[in-house]
Structures are given as structure tokens and as C-alpha cells.
N, C-alpha and C positions, 0 to 999 in steps of 0.2 A: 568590499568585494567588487570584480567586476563585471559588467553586463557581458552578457552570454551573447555569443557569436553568434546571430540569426542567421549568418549565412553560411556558415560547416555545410558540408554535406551530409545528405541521409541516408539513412539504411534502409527505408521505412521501416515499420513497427508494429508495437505490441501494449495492449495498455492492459495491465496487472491488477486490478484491484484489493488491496488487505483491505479485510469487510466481518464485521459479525455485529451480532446482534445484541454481546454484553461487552460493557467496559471491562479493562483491569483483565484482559487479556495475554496483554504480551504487542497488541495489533501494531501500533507507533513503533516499536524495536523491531516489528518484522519488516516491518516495510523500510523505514531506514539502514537496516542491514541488506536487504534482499538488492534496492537500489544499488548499494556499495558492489554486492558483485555480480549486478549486471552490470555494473561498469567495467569492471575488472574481464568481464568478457568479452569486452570490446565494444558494446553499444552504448552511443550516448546518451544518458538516461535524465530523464525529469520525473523528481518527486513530488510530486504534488498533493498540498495539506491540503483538505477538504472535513480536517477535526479542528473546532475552533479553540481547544486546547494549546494547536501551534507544537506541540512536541514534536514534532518531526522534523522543523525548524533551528528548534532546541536542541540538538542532538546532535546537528550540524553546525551549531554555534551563531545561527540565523536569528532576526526577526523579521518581522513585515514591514515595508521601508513604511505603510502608514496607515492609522487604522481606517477603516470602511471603504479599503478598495479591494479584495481579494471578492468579496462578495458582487463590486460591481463589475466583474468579470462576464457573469450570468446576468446581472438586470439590464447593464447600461452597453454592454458591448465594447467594454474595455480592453485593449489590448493584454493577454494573457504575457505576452512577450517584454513588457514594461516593468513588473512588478516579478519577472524569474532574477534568480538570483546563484552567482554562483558558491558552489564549496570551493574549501579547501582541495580538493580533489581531482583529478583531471577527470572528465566526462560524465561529473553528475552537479546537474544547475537542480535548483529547488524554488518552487511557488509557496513561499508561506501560506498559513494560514492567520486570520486577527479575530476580534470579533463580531467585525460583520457578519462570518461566517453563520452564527446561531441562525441569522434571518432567512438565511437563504433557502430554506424549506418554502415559507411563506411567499418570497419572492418569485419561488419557483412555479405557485401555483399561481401566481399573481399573472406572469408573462404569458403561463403555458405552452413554451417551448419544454415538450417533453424529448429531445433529442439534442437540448443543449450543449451537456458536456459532450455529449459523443460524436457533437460538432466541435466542439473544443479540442477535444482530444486528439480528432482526424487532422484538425491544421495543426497542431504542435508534431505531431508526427513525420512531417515534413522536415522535421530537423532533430530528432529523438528518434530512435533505435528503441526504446522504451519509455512507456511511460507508466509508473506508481504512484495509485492513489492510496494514499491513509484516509480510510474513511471512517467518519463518525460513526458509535453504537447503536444508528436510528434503523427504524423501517420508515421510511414517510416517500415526499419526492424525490429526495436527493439520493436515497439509497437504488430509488427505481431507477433513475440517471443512472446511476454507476454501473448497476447490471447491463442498461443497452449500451454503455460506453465501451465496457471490459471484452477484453479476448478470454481473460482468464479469474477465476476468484480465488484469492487464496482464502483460507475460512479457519484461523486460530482456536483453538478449542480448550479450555482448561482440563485437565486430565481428572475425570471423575466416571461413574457410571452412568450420569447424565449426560454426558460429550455427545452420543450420537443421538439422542432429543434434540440436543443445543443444535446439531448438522443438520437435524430434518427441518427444524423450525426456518433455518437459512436457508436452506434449500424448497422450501415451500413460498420463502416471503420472494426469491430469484425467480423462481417458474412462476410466478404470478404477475410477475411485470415486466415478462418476452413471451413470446411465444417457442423461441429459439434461443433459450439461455445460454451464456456461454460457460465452459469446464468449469467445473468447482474441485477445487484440494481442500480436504480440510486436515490439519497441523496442528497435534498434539504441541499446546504452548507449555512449556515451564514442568516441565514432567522430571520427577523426582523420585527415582526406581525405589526408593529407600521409604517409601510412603506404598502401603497394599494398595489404597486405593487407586494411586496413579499405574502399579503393576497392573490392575485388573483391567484399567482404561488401554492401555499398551495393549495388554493379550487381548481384548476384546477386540481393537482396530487394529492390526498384525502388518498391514500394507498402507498406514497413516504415514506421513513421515514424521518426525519428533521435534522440537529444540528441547534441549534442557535447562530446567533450575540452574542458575550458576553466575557466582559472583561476575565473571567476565563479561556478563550481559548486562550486570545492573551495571560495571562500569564505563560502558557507553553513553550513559548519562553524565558520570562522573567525568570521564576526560572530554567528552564531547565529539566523539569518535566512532567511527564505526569498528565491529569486533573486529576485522578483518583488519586494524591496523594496528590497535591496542594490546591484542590478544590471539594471533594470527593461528598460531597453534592447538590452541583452546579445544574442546573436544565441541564448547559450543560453537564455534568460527567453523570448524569442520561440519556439524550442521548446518548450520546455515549455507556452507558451501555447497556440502548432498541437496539441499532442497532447491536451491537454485537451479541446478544441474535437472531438477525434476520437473522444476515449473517451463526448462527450454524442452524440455523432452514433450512435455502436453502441447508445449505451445508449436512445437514439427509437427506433432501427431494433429493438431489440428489443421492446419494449414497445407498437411497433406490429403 
């Protein structure tokens, strides 16, 4: 692939965060889809893996050109712009993640630069119209980082009658590490009308937005694509497309 154009011009921005508190959400597919059409809306976008899983990389047909430098992004003050990488795609580059990533909780507490990323985040912004964090299933430093980094959180939810337990619990672990949180959505993942339990989840949060269960989601792994090109029609690709359209809608509402 090749290195990304530092010098495009900007839009200024927006930085996104997919964030909860359990794995085996849906989180990696939201955010690699969610990326695709903020492209598609004209801003140039960076994904950036901060899950040392790397699926978001994966999904894009990406690795990390090498292991234990994504991590010294945050120790050593590496050029974030060295290790972006582009898609197939016209306007979405991506920051792998490897596994240095695991450490960087402990790094974090190590340096105590608690407004790292969201000095990270502010100079990539200079040439990103957006930016999307996939972020790991933690509470610790790196999750406190992404809350002062983010404009916005998006908050995946498995459809159960726990779901809004699971939203109070994120939303308690974000108020506790700002003062001035920024908007939380939280998004019914993988909701499958044909199960009571997910109907009850549904009628319970009536104003959540949804993705659905659906093969066309799981094969974004398979073709290494986003749904919006594999499956464009999809009833899931048309969510994805509703929730995008809702996460620009918060993010006017904020900025007005």
C-alpha cells in the first residue's frame, strides 16, 4: 500500500470512538464499517486500532508494517504518520494495531501523560476530517484516554435485558474520567427480531439505533471489505448507513 498523503488538505474533525466494556460485541465491525461511510461522506478518515487483536486491520486486508511500534506511538513519541497505512479505498488510511498494544495501559501509567491520545488525535486531525478509534474491552488508562480524546462514543450493546446495565456501567466508567464527557450512543449490536429476548431489548430502547444479525456482516471478514461494498444493499449496509447519518447528526448537534 501506499503512504498517505500528509499533505491533503483538512477539514478539521472529529474523533469517534467504538468503545464498551465486553468483547464479542460487534465493536471491530462497527468501527471498520462506520469508517467506510464516513468516507463515503466525503471526509478523510483514520482508523485507528488501539485493540491489540488488530481486527480492524484485518478487515481492511492490513497488518502492522512491524511489531512494537504502534505502542511506541504513546511511550517514545513516534511519529503516528510513519506507521498510517492506506486501504484499498479512496479516503480512509488506517493505524494498525500489533502486540505491543497489550502494554500500553502500563506505559501509560508509566509516562503520565494523561491527554496523550487526545494530543494524538488533535495533530492527525490536521489532515483527517475523522478519526475512529476501535478500542479495546478495558476500563484502565487507555480507556480514560479515549473518553478525553473522543467528540463522540459510540457504545455497542448485545441485545438482552441487561443492555442498559451494560450502558450504565459505560457510561459511569466515561463520567468518571472527565469532567465534561463527551455524547455517548449506545447501538443495539447484532439484534435478531426472531429471538424474544432481543424483541424485548428493542422495545425496551425504542430511540437506540440497531445493526442486525446477518450473514453480510460476518462477510466483511470473509471478503475483507467493508459491507458498503460487498453487500451495499443489505438491510445491514442500510444500517450502518442510518447510524452514520446519526452519529453526523450528534456530532452538529454538538458543535452547535
Amino acid at each position: 500500500m501506499q503512504e498517505p498523503d500528509a499533505d491533503r488538505p483538512s477539514s478539521g474533525g472529529a474523533t469517534i470512538a467504538i468503545y464498551s466494556v465486553k468483547g464479542g460485541v460487534g465493536k471491530t465491525t462497527f468501527a471498520a464499517n462506520l469508517a467506510w461511510y464516513s468516507a463515503q461522506g466525503g471526509h478523510r478518515t483514520l482508523l485507528w486500532d488501539l485493540d491489540a487483536a488488530g481486527g480492524s486491520g484485518f478487515l481492511y486486508g492490513l497488518e502492522a508494517k512491524g511489531s512494537g511500534l504502534a505502542e511506541e506511538v504513546f511511550s517514545r513519541d513516534r511519529s503516528p504518520a510513519k506507521l498510517i497505512q492506506r486501504t484499498a479505498w479512496e479516503g480512509i488510511d488506517i493505524l494498525p494495531a500489533d502486540e505491543s498494544i497489550r502494554a500500553l495501559d502500563a506505559q501509560l501509567m508509566r509516562i503520565g501523560k494523561r491527554k496523550r491520545l487526545a494530543r494524538l488525535t488533535e495533530e492527525l486531525s490536521a489532515n483527517y476530517g475523522r478519526i475512529v478509534l476501535d478500542c479495546p474491552p478495558v476500563m484502565n488508562e487507555l480507556s480514560a484516554q479515549v473518553v478525553r480524546a473522543a467528540d463522540l462514543v459510540i457504545v455497542p450493546l448485545p441485545p438482552s435485558p441487561l443492555s442498559a446495565r451494560a450502558f450504565d456501567l459505560v457510561v459511569r466508567e466515561i463520567s468518571g474520567n472527565t469532567r465534561r464527557h463527551p455524547p455517548i450512543l449506545p447501538v443495539l449490536s447484532m439484534l435478531d427480531l426472531r429471538r424474544a429476548l432481543h424483541r424485548q431489548a428493542r422495545d425496551a430502547n425504542p430511540n437506540w439505533p440497531s445493526v442486525p444479525y446477518a450473514s453480510a456482516v460476518e462477510q466483511c471478514a470473509v471478503h475483507q471489505q467493508p459491507i458498503g461494498v460487498h453487500s451495499p444493499q443489505s438491510p445491514a449496509a442500510q444500517q450502518f448507513a442510518r447510524l452514520w447519518r446519526a452519529i453526523e447528526a450528534k456530532l452538529a448537534e454538538r458543535a452547535g
